[in-house]
mmCIF file of the N, C-alpha and C atoms, coordinates in Angstrom:
data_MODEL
# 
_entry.id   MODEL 
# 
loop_
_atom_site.group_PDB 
_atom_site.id 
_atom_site.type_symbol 
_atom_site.label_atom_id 
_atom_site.label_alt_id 
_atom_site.label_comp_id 
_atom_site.label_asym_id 
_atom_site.label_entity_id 
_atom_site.label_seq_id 
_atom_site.pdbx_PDB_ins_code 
_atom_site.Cartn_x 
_atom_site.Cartn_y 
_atom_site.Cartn_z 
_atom_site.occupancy 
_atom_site.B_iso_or_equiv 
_atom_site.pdbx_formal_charge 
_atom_site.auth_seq_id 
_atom_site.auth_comp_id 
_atom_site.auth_asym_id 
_atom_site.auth_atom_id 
_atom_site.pdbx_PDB_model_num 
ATOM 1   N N  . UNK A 1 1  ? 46.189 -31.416 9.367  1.00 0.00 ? 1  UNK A N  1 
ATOM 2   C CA . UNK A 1 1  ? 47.073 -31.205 8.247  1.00 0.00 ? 1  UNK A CA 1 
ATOM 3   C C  . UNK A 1 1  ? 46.524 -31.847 6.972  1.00 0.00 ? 1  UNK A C  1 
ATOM 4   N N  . UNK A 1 2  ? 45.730 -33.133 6.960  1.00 0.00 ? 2  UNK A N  1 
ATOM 5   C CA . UNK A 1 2  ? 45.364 -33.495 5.831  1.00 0.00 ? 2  UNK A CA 1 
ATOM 6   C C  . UNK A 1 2  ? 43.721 -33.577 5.709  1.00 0.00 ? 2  UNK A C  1 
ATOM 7   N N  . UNK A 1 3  ? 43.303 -32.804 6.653  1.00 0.00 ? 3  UNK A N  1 
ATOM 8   C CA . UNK A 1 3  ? 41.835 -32.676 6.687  1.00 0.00 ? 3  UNK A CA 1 
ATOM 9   C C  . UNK A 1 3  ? 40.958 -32.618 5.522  1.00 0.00 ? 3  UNK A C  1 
ATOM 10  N N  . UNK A 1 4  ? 41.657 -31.653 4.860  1.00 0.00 ? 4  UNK A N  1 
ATOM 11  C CA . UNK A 1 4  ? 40.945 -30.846 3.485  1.00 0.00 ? 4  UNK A CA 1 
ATOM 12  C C  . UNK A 1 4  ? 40.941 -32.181 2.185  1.00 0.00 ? 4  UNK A C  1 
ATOM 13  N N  . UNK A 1 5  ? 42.384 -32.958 2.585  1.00 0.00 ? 5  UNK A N  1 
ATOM 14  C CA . UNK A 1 5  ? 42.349 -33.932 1.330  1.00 0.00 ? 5  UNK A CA 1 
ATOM 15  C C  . UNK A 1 5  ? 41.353 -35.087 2.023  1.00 0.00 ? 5  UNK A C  1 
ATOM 16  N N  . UNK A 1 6  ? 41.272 -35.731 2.952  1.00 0.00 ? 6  UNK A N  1 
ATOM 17  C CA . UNK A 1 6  ? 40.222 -36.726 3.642  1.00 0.00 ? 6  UNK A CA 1 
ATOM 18  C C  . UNK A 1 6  ? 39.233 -35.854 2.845  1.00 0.00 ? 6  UNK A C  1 
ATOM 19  N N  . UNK A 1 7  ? 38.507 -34.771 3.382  1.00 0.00 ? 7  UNK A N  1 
ATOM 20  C CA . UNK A 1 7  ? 36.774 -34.183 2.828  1.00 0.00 ? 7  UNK A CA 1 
ATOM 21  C C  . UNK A 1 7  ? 36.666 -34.091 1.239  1.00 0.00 ? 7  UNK A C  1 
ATOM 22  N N  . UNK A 1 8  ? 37.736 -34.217 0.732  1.00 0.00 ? 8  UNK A N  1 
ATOM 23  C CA . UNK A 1 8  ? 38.221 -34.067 -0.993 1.00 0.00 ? 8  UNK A CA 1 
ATOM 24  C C  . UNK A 1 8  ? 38.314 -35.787 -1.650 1.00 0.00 ? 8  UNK A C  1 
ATOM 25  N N  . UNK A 1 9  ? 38.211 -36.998 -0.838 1.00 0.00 ? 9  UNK A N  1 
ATOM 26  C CA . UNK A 1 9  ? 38.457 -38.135 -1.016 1.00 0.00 ? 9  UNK A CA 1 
ATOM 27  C C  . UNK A 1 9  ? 39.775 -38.558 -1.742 1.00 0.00 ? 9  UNK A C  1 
ATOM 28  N N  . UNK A 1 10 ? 41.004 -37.177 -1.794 1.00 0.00 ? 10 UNK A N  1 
ATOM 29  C CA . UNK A 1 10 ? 42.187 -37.692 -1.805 1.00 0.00 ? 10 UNK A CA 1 
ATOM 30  C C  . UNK A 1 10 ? 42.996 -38.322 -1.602 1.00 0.00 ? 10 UNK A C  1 
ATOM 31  N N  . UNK A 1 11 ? 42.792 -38.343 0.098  1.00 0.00 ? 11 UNK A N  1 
ATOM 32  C CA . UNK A 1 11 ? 43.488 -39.630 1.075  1.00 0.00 ? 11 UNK A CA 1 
ATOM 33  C C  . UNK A 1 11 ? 41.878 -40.454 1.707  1.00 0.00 ? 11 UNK A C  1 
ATOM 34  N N  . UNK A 1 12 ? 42.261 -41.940 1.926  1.00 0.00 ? 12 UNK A N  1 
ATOM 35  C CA . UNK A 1 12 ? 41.120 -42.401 2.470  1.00 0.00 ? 12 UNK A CA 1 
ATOM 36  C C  . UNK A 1 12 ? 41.750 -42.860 3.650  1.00 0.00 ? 12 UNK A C  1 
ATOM 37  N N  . UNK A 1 13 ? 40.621 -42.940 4.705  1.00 0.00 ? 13 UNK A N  1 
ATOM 38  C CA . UNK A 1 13 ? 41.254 -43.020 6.137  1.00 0.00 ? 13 UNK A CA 1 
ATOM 39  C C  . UNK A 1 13 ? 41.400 -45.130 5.950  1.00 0.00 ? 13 UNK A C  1 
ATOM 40  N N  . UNK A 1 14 ? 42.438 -45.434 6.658  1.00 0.00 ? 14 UNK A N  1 
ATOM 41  C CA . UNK A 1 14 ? 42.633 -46.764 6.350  1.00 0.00 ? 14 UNK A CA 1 
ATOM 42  C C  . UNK A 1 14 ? 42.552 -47.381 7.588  1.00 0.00 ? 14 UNK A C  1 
ATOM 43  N N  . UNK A 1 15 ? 42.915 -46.857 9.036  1.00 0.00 ? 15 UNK A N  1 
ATOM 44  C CA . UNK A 1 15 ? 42.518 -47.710 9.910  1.00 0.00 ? 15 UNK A CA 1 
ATOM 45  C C  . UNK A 1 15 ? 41.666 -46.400 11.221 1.00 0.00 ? 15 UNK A C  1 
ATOM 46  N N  . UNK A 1 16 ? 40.182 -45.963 10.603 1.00 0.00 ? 16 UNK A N  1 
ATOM 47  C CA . UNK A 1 16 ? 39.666 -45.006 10.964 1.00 0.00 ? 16 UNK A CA 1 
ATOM 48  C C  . UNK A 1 16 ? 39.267 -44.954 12.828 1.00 0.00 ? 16 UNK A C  1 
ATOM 49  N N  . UNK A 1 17 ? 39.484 -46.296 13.336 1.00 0.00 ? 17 UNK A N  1 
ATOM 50  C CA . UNK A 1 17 ? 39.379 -46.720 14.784 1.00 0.00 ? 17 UNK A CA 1 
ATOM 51  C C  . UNK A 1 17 ? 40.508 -45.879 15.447 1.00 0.00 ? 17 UNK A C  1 
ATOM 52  N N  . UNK A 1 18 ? 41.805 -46.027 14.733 1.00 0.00 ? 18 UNK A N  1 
ATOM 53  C CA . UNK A 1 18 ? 43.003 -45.706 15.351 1.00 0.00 ? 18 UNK A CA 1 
ATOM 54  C C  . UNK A 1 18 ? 43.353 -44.155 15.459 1.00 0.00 ? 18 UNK A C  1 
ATOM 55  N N  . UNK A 1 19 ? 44.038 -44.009 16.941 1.00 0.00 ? 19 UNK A N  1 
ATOM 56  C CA . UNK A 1 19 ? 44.037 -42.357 16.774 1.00 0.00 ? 19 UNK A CA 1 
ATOM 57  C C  . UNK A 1 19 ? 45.543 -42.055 17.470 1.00 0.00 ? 19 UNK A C  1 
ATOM 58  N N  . UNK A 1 20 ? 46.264 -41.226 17.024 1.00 0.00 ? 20 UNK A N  1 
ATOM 59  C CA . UNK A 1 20 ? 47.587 -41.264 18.402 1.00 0.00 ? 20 UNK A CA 1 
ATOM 60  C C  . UNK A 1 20 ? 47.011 -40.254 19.148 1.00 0.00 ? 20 UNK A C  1 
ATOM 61  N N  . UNK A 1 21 ? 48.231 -40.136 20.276 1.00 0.00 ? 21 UNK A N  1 
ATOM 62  C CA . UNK A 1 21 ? 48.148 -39.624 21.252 1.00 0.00 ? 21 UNK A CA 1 
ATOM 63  C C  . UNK A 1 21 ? 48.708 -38.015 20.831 1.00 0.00 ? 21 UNK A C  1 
ATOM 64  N N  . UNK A 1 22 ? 48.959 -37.322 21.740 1.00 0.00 ? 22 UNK A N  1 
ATOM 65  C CA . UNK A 1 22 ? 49.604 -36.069 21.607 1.00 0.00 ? 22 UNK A CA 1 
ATOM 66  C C  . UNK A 1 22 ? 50.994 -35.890 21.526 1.00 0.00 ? 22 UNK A C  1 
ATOM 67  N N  . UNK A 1 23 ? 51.797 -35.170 21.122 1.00 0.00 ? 23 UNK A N  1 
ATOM 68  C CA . UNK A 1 23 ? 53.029 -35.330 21.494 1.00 0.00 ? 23 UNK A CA 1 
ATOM 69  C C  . UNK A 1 23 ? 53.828 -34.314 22.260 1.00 0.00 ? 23 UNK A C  1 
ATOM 70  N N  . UNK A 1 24 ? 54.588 -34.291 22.782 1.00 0.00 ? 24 UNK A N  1 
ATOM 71  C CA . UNK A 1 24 ? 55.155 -32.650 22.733 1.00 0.00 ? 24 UNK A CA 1 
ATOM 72  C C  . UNK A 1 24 ? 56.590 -32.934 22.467 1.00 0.00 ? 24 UNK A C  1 
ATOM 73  N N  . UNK A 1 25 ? 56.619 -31.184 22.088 1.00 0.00 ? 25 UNK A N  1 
ATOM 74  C CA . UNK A 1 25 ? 57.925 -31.011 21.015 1.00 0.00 ? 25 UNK A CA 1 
ATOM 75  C C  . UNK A 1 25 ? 58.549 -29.798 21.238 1.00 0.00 ? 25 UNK A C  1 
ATOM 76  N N  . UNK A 1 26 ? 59.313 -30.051 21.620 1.00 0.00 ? 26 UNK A N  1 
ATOM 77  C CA . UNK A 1 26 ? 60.683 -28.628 22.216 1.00 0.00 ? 26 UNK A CA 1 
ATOM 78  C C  . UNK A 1 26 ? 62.019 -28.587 20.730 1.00 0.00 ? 26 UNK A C  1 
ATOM 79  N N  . UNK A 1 27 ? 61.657 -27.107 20.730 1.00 0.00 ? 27 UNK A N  1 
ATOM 80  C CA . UNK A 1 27 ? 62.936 -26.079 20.476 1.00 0.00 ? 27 UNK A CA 1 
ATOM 81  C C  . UNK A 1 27 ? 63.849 -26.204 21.468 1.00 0.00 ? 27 UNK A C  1 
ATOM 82  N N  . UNK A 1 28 ? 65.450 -26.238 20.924 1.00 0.00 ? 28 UNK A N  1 
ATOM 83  C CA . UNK A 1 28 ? 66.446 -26.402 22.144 1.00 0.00 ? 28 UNK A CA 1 
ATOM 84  C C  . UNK A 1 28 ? 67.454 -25.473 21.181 1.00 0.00 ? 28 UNK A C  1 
ATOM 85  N N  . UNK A 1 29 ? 67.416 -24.611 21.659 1.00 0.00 ? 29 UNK A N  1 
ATOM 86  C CA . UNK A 1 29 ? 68.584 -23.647 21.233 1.00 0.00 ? 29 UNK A CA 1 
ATOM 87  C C  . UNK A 1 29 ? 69.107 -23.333 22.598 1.00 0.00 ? 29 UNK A C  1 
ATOM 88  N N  . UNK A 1 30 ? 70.838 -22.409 22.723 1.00 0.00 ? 30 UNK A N  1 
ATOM 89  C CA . UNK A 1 30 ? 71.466 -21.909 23.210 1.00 0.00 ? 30 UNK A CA 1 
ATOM 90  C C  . UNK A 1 30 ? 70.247 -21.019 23.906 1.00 0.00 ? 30 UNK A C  1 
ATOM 91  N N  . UNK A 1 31 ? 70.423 -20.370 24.824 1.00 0.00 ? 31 UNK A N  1 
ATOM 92  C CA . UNK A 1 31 ? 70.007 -19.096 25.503 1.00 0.00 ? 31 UNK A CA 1 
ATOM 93  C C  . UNK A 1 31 ? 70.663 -17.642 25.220 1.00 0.00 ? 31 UNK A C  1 
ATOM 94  N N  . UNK A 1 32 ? 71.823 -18.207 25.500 1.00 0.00 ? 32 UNK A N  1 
ATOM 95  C CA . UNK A 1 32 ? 73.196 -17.048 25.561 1.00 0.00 ? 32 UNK A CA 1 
ATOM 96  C C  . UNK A 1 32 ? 73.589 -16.264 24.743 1.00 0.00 ? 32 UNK A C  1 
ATOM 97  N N  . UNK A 1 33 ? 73.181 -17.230 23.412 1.00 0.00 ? 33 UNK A N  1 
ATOM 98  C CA . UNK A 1 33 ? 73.699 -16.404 22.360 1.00 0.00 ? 33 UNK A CA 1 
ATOM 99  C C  . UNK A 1 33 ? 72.659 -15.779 21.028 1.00 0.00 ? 33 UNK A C  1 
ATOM 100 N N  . UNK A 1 34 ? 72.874 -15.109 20.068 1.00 0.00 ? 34 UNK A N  1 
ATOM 101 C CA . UNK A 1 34 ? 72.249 -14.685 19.567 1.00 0.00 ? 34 UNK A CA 1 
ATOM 102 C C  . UNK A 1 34 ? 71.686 -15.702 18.236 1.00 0.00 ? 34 UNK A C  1 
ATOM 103 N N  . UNK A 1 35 ? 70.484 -15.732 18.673 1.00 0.00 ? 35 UNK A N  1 
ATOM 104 C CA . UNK A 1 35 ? 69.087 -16.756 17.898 1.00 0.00 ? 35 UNK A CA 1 
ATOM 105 C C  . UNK A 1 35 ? 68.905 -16.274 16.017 1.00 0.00 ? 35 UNK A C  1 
ATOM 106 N N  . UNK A 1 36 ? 69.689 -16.393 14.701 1.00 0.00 ? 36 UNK A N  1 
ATOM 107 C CA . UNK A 1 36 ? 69.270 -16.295 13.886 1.00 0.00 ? 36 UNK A CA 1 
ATOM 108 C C  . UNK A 1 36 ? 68.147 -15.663 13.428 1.00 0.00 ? 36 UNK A C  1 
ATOM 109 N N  . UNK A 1 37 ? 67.655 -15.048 12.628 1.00 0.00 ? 37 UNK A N  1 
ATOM 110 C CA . UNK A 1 37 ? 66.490 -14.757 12.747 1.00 0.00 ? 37 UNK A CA 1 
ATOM 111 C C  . UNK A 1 37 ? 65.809 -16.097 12.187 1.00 0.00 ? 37 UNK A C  1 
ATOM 112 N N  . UNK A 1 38 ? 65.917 -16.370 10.933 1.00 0.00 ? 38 UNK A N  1 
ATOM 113 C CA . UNK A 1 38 ? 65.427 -17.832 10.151 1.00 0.00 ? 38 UNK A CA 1 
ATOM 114 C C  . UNK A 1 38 ? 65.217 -18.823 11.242 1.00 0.00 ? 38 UNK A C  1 
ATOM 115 N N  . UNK A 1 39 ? 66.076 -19.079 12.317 1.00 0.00 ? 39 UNK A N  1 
ATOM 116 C CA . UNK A 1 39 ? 65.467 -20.286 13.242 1.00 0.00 ? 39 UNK A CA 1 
ATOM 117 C C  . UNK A 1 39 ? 64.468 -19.563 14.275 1.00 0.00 ? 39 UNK A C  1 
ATOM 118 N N  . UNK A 1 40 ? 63.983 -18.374 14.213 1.00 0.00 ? 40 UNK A N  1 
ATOM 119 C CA . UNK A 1 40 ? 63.126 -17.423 15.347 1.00 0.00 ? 40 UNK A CA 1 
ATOM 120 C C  . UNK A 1 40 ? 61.779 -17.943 14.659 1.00 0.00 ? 40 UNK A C  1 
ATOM 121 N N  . UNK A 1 41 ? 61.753 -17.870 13.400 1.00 0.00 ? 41 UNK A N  1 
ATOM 122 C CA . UNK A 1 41 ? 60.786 -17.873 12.413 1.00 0.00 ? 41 UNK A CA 1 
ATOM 123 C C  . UNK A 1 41 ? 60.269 -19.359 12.393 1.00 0.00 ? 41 UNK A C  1 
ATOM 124 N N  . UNK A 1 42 ? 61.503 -19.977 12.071 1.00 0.00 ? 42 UNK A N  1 
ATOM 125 C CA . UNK A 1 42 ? 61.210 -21.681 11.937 1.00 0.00 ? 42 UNK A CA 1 
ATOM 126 C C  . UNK A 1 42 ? 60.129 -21.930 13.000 1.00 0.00 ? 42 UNK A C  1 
ATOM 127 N N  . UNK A 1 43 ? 61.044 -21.727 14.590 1.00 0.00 ? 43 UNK A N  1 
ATOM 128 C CA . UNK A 1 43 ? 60.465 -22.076 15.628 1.00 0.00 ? 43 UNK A CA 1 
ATOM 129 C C  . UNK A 1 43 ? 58.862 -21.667 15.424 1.00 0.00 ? 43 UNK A C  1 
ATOM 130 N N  . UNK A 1 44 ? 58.823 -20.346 15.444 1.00 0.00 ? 44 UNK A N  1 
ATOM 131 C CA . UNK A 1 44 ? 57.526 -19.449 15.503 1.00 0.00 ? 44 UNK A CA 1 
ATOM 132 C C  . UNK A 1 44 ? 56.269 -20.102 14.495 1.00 0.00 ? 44 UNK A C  1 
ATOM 133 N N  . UNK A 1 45 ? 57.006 -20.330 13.420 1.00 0.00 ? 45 UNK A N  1 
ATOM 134 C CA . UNK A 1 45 ? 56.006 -21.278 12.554 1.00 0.00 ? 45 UNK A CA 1 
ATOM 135 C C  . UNK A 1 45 ? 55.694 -22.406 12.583 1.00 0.00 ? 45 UNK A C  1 
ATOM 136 N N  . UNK A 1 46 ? 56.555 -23.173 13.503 1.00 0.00 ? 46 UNK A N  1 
ATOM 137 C CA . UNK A 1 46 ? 55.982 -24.583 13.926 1.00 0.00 ? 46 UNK A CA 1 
ATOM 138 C C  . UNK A 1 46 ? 55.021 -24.059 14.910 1.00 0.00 ? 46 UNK A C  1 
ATOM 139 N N  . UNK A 1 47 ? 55.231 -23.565 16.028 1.00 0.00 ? 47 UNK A N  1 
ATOM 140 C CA . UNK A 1 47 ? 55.008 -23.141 17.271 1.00 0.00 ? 47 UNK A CA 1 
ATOM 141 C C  . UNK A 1 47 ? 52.786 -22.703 16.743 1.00 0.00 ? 47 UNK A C  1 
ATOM 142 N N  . UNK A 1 48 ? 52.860 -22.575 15.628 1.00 0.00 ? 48 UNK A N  1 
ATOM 143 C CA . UNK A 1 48 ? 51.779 -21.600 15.289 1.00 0.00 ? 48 UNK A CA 1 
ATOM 144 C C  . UNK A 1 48 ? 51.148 -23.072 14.516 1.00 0.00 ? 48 UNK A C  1 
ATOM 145 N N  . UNK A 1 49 ? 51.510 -23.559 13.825 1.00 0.00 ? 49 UNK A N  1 
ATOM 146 C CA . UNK A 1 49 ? 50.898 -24.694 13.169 1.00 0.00 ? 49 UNK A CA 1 
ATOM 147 C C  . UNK A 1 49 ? 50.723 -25.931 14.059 1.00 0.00 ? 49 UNK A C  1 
ATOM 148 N N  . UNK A 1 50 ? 51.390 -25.979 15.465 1.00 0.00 ? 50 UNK A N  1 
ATOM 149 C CA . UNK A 1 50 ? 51.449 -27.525 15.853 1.00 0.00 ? 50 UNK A CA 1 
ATOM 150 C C  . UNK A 1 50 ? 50.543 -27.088 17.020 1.00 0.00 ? 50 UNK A C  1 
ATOM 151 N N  . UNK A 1 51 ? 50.365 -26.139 17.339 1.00 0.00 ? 51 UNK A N  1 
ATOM 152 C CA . UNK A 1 51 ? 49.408 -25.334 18.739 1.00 0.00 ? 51 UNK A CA 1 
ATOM 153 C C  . UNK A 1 51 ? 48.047 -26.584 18.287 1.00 0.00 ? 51 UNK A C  1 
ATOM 154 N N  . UNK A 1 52 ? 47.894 -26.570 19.782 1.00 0.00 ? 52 UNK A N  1 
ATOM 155 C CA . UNK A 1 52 ? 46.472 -27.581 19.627 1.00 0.00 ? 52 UNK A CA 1 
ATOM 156 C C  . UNK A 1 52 ? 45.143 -26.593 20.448 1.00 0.00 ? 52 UNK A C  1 
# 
């Protein structure tokens, strides 16, 4: 996510040793009922940006 500003010397890395771990991250909607479209999308666009 901030790759481009690190190679741009926008952000400087401050403790460059340190790394986290992975996380995982769930959508929890209803099943049953009918899904918004705007939260189909939300989901779908995290779902597409957080993919490793």
């Amino acid at each position: 996510m901030v790759g481009e500003d690190l190679r741009q010397g926008r952000l400087v890395r401050l403790l460059p040793d340190w790394h986290i771990s992975t996380i995982q991250l769930q959508a929890v909607y209803p099943a049953n009922r009918h899904i918004a479209v705007k939260v189909r999308r939300f989901v779908s666009f995290l779902a597409g940006k957080l993919r490793t």
